[in-house]
C-alpha positions as CSV (number, residue, x, y, z in Angstrom):
1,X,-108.8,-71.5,229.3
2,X,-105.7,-69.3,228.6
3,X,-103.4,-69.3,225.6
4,X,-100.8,-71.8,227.3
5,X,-103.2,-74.0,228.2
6,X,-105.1,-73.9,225.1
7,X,-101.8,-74.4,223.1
8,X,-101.1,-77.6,225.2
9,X,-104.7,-79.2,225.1
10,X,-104.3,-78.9,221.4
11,X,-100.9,-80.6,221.1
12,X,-102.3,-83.1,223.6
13,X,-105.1,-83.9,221.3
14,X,-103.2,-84.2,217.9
15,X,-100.7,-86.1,219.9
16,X,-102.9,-89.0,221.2
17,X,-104.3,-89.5,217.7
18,X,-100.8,-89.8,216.1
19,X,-99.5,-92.1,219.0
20,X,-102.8,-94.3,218.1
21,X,-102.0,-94.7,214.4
22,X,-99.3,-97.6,215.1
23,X,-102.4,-99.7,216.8
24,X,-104.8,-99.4,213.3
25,X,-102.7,-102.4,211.7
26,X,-104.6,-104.6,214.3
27,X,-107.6,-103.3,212.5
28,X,-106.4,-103.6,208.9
29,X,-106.1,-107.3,210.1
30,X,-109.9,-107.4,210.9
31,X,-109.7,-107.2,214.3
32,X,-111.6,-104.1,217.2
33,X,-109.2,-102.3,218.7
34,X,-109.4,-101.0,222.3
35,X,-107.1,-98.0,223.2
36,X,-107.2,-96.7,227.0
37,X,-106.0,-93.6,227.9
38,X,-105.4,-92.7,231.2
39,X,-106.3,-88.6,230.4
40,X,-106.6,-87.2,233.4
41,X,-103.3,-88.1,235.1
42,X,-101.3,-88.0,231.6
43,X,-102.9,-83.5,231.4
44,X,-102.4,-82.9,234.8
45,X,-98.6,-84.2,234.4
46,X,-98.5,-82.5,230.8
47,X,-99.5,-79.2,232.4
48,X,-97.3,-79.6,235.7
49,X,-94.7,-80.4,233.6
50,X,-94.6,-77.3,231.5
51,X,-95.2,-75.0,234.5
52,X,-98.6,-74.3,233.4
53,X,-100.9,-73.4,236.7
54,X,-104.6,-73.7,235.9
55,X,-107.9,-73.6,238.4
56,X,-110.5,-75.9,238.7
57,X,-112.6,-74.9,236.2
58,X,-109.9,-74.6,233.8
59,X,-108.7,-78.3,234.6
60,X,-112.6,-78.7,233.4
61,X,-112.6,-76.9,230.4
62,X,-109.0,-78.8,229.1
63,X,-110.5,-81.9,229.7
64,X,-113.5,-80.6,228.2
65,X,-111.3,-79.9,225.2
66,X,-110.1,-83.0,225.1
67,X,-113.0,-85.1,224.9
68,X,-114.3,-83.3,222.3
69,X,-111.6,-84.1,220.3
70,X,-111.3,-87.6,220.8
71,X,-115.0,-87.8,220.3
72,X,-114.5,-85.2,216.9
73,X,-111.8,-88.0,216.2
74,X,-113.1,-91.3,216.9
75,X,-117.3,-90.9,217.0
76,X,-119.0,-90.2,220.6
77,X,-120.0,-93.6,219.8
78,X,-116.8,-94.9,220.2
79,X,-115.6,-93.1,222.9
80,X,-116.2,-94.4,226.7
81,X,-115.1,-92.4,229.7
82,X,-116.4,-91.8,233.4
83,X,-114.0,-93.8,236.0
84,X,-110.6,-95.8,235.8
85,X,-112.1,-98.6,233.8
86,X,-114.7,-98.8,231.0
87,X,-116.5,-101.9,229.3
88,X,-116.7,-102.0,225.7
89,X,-117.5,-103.7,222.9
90,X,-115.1,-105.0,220.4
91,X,-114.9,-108.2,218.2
92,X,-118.8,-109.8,218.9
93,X,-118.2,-109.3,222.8
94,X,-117.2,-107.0,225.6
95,X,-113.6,-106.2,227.0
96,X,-112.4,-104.4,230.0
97,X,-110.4,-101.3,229.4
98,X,-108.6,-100.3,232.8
99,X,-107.9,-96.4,232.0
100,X,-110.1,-93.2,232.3
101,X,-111.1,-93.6,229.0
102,X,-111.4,-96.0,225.7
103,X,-111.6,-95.9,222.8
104,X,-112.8,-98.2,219.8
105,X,-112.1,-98.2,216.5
106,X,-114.2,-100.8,214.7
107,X,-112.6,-102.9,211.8
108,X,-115.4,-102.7,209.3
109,X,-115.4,-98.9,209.6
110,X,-113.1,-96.7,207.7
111,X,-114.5,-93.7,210.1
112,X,-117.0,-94.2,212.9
113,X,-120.4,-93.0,213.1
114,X,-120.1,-89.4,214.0
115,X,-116.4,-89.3,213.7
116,X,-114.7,-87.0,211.2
């Protein structure tokens, strides 16, 4: 991964969490929240749209990046990804996320299990 791209995987990252911080009153109220993210498309457009050309492996390594972060972030516990929908498990049962990837944040965890 280059500097450009590094530079934008890292805004991406600190991005997504900030643009999740309006959905945590949901779980001040006592209630699971579900976030999907559709990642892929949303890098691919972030880098196309700042003129940033990267190879396959590259694409690999960003979204390698990413994940990592979200997990870092969230928990790997609470972070489900691996096709455009993902099952999981909030509020005693089990909702449908259609995006490439979800995540939970629980409402009787101040930080998930593995997260920060």
């Amino acid at each position: 991964m280059n500097e450009k791209q590094l530079d934008l995987i890292k805004r991406f990252v600190e991005g997504t969490i900030d643009s999740n911080l309006y959905k945590m009153d949901d779980v001040e109220d006592g209630q699971d929240v579900a976030i999907g993210i559709d990642y892929i498309d949303d890098i691919e457009e972030s880098l196309e749209y700042e003129g940033i050309a990267y190879s396959d492996d590259e694409k690999e390594e960003i979204l390698s990046y990413f994940l990592e972060g979200m997990k870092k972030e969230y928990g790997e516990d609470n972070v489900y990804f691996g096709g455009h929908e993902q099952l999981v498990p909030v509020n005693g049962g089990f909702k449908t996320v259609h995006a490439q990837l979800a995540i939970v944040v629980y409402a009787n965890e101040q930080v998930p299990e593995g997260g920060k």
